[in-house]
N, C-alpha and C positions, 0 to 999 in steps of 0.2 A: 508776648509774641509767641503763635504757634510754632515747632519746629514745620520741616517741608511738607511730610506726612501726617500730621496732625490735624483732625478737623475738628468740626461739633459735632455732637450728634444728626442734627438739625441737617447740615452739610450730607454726612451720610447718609442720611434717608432720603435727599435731594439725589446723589448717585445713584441710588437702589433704583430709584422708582425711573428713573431714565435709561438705567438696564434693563428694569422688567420690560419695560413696554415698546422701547425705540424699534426696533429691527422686527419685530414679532409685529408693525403694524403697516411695515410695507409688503416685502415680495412671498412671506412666507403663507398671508390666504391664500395667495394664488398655488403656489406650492403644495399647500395641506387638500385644496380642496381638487388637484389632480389627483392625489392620493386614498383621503381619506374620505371625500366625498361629503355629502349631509353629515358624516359624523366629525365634521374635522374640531368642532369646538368641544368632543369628548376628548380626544385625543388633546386637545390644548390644556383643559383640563388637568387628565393625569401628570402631563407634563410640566404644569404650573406647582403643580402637588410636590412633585420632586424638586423642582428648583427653590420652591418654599423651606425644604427640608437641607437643600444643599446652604441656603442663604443663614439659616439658623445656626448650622456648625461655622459658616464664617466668621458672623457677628460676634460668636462666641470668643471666637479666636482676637481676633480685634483689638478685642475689650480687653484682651490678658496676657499679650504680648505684641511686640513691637517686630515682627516676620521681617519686615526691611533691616533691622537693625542687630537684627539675634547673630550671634556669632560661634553659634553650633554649627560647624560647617557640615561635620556628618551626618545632622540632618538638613541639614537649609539646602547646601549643595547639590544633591539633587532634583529635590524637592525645585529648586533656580532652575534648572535645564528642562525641566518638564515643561514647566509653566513658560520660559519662554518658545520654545516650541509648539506648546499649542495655543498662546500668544500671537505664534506670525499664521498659524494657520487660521485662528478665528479671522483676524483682521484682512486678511487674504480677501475672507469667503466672504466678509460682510462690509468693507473697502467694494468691493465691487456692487454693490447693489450701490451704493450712495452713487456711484461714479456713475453709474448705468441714471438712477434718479435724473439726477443733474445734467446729465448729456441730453435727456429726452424730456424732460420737464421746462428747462430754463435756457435751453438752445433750440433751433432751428435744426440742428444736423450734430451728430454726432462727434464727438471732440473730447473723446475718451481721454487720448495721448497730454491733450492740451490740461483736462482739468484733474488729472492725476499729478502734474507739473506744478497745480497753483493750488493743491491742497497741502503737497510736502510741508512746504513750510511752513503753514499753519498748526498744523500736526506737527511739526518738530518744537514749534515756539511756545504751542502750549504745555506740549509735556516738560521742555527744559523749564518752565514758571515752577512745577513743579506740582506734589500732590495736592498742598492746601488753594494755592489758584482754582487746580480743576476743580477745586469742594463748595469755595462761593459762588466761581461762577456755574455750577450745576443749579447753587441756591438761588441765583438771580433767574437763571433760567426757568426753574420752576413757578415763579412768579407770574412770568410769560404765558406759561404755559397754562396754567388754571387762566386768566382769563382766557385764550383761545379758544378752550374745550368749553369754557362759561360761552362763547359768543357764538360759537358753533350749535351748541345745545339747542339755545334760544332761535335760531335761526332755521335749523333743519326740516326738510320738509319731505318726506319720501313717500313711496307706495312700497310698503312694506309687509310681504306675503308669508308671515309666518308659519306659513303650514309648507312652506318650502322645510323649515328644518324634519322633517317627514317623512318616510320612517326613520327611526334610528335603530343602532346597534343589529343592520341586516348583515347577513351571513355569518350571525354569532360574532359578529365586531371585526372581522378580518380588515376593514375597513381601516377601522380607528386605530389595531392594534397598529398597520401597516403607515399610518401616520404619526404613529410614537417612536414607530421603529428606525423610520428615516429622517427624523425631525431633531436630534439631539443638538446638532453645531448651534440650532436655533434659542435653545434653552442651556439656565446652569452659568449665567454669564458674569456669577459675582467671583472670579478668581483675581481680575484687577483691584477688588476693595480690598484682597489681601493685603495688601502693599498700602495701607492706612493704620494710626492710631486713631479711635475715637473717642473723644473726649466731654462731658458733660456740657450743657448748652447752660448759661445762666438763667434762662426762663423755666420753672419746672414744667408748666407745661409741655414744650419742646421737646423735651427729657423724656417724659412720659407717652407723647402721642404719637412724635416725627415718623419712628419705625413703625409703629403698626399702621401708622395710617398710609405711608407709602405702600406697603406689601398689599395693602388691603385694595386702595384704590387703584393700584398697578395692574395687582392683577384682576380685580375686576374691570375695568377698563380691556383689558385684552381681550378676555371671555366675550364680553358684551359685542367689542370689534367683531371675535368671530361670529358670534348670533346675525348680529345686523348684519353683515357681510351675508353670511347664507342664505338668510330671511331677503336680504334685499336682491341678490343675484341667481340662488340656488345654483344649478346644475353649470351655469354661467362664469363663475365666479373664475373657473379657468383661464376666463380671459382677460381675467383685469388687475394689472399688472402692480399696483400698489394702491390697496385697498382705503387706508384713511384719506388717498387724496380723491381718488374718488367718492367717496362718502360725502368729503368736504363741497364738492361741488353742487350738492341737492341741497340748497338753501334758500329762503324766501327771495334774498335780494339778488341770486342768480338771475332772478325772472326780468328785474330791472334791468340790469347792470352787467351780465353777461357771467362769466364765471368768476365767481369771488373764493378762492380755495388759497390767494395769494397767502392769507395768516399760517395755514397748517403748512404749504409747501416749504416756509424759510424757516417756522418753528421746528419741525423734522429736522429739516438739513445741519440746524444748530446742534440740534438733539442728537445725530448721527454722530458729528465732528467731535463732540463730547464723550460718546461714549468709544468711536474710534480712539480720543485721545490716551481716555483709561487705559484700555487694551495695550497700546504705544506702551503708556505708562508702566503696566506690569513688563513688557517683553523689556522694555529700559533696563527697570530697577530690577529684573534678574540678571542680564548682561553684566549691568556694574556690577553685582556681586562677585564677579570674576574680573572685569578689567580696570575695577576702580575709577573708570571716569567716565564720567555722564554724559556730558559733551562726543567722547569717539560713540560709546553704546547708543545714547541717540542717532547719531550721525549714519552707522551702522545699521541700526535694526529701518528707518525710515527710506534709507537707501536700499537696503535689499526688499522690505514693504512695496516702494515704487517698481523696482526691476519685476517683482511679481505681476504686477498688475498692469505694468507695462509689455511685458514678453513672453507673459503663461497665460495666466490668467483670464484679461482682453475684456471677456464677454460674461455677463453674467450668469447665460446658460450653462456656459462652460465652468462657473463657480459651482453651482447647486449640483450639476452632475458630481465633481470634485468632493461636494459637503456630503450628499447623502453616501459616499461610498465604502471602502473602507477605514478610512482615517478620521469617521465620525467617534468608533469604538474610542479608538485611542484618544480623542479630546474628551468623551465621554467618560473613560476610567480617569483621568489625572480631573477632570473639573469635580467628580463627585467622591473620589478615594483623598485627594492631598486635601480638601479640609477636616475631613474624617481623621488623617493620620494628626494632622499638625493641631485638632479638638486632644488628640492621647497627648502629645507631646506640650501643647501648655497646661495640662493636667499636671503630666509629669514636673513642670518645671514650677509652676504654683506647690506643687508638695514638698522640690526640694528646696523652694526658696523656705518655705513653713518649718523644714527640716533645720534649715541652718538660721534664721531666723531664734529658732529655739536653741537650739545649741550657744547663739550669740549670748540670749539670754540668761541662763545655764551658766557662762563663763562670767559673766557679767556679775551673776550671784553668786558667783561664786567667790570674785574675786573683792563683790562688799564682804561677805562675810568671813573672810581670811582678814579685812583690814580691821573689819569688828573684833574677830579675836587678836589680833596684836595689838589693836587699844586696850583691849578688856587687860591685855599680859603687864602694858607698860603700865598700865594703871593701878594694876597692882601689884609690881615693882615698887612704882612709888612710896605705896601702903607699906609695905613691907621694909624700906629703908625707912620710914619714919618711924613706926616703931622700932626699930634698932638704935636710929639717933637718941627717939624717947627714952 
């Protein structure tokens, strides 16, 4: 039996790849392509580049220490207040897109108030299940999800003007640059996997392929989103407000049957709830580091979560204006400095375990060959009283 935080590998790369792609496949085309314009999937791009690079110092970490469980508080301690901090502020900014989704997708009228109320404790129940729940059912979820994107594929049917992505890189990229520059809250979202041990899968394939093939097809899958998205809307694409659902709508059996988008609208919504839960999940299990109990810290970070989204918050435009401003910097430095710092810190702590590992064994031989010479001594004692008897 896993502990709470303990997943497979398998599990992990079920996480990874529902972070790469969830949120980056609703409200942020419309976002980039205010911005960055035809270049916005260069800017996705660079920006995949970096979270690829932030994800790699994660895993590493992971794999060679148990971050929930280290009891260095002069470095853990801080490194906790960061990360729940910019914990309530991701979930803030991206809590409100789901809420915005779902009020305008799956209602008649707006009822913001209402389904902010009936997602708490959903969000509270999964995170008290704890880290290995969220890990299979990520793993079930992705299951779902490949057929989806299989059923989708096969079904798609668009006019698709690829000379929309055309020109690129004008005005020396000020474009692209100025869509990397405001885009950060939306990328760098593996600081929740902190707060996991990962553990070998009994399949070795599993072992061997689960990560790369997540990262790979995660973030291909995005790029591709933003291609099609440009190619299918170009100049347009400003106005359309969560891009994979509308994508999902141009399929053969639409023609029949009217709009068929029903599989991606509840696969997302699941996909969001999951990946909100993570988020939860770290701002949690940095709480308890300090109050010791799961139960208030849930109770606490899900309760002031709602009040946000209930009495600041509201409106999704009023999130993005919020994400792109100054308190991107600061999620931006702690999501790409604290697994850099905490990469030196189980370095340091693999060397001194090495350290005293050795020293164990050191004492160890030491103290065989101290028992060896007082046999060698009594033994020849022996010797030496018997020739005297002799």
């Amino acid at each position: 039996m896993l502990n709470n935080n303990v997943v497979y590998k398998s599990q992990f790369a079920s996480m990874s790849f529902i972070t790469i792609t969830t949120f980056k496949m609703a409200m942020l085309p419309k976002y980039m392509a205010s911005v960055a314009g035809r270049d916005s999937w260069l800017s996705v791009i660079v920006l995949m580049a970096l979270e690829i690079m932030m994800y790699i110092a994660v895993y590493y970490v992971v794999r060679r220490i148990n971050f929930q469980e280290d009891k260095n508080k002069l470095i853990i301690a801080p490194i906790m207040i960061l990360i729940l901090l910019v914990s309530l502020v991701r979930v803030s900014v991206l809590y409100s897109e789901m809420i915005n989704y779902t009020a305008t997708t799956l209602f008649d009228h707006n009822r913001s108030n209402f389904i902010v109320l009936a997602f708490a404790p959903v969000l509270a129940y999964l995170v008290y299940k704890g880290g290995n729940v969220l890990g299979r059912l990520s793993e079930i979820l992705l299951y779902v999800l490949i057929v989806v994107l299989i059923l989708q594929a096969m079904l798609i049917r668009m006019d698709v003007d690829w000379t929309n992505l055309l020109p690129i890189m004008v005005d020396n990229g000020e474009d692209m640059f100025s869509g990397i520059y405001m885009h950060f809250m939306w990328f760098g979202d593996f600081i929740p996997l902190l707060f996991f041990s990962v553990v070998d899968n009994k399949t070795k394939a599993l072992n061997k392929l689960s990560i790369p093939l997540a990262l790979t097809i995660g973030g291909g899958l995005v790029v591709l989103l933003f291609l099609v998205f440009t190619a299918a809307y170009g100049d347009a694409g400003v106005m359309v407000n969560y891009a994979f659902n509308k994508l999902a709508v141009f399929n053969k059996v639409s023609a029949l049957i009217g709009a068929s988008n029903a599989l991606s609208v509840t696969t997302w919504l699941i996909m969001a709830i999951m990946q909100l839960s993570l988020i939860i999940y770290s701002a949690t299990s940095a709480l308890s580091y300090f109050i010791k109990s799961k139960s208030v810290a849930i109770l606490l970070v899900i309760t002031t979560v709602s009040l946000i989204e209930l009495f600041w918050i509201q409106k999704v435009d009023r999130a993005y204006v919020f994400a792109i401003g100054w308190i991107k910097w600061f999620v931006a430095s702690v999501q790409y400095i604290v697994p850099i710092i905490l990469v030196v810190y189980a370095k340091y702590r693999a060397k001194n375990t090495a350290n005293e590992d050795n020293k164990e064994l050191s004492k160890q031989s030491n103290n065989i060959n101290s028992s060896q010479e007082k046999s060698t001594e009594s033994v020849s004692d022996l010797t030496d009283k018997s020739e005297v008897n002799a």
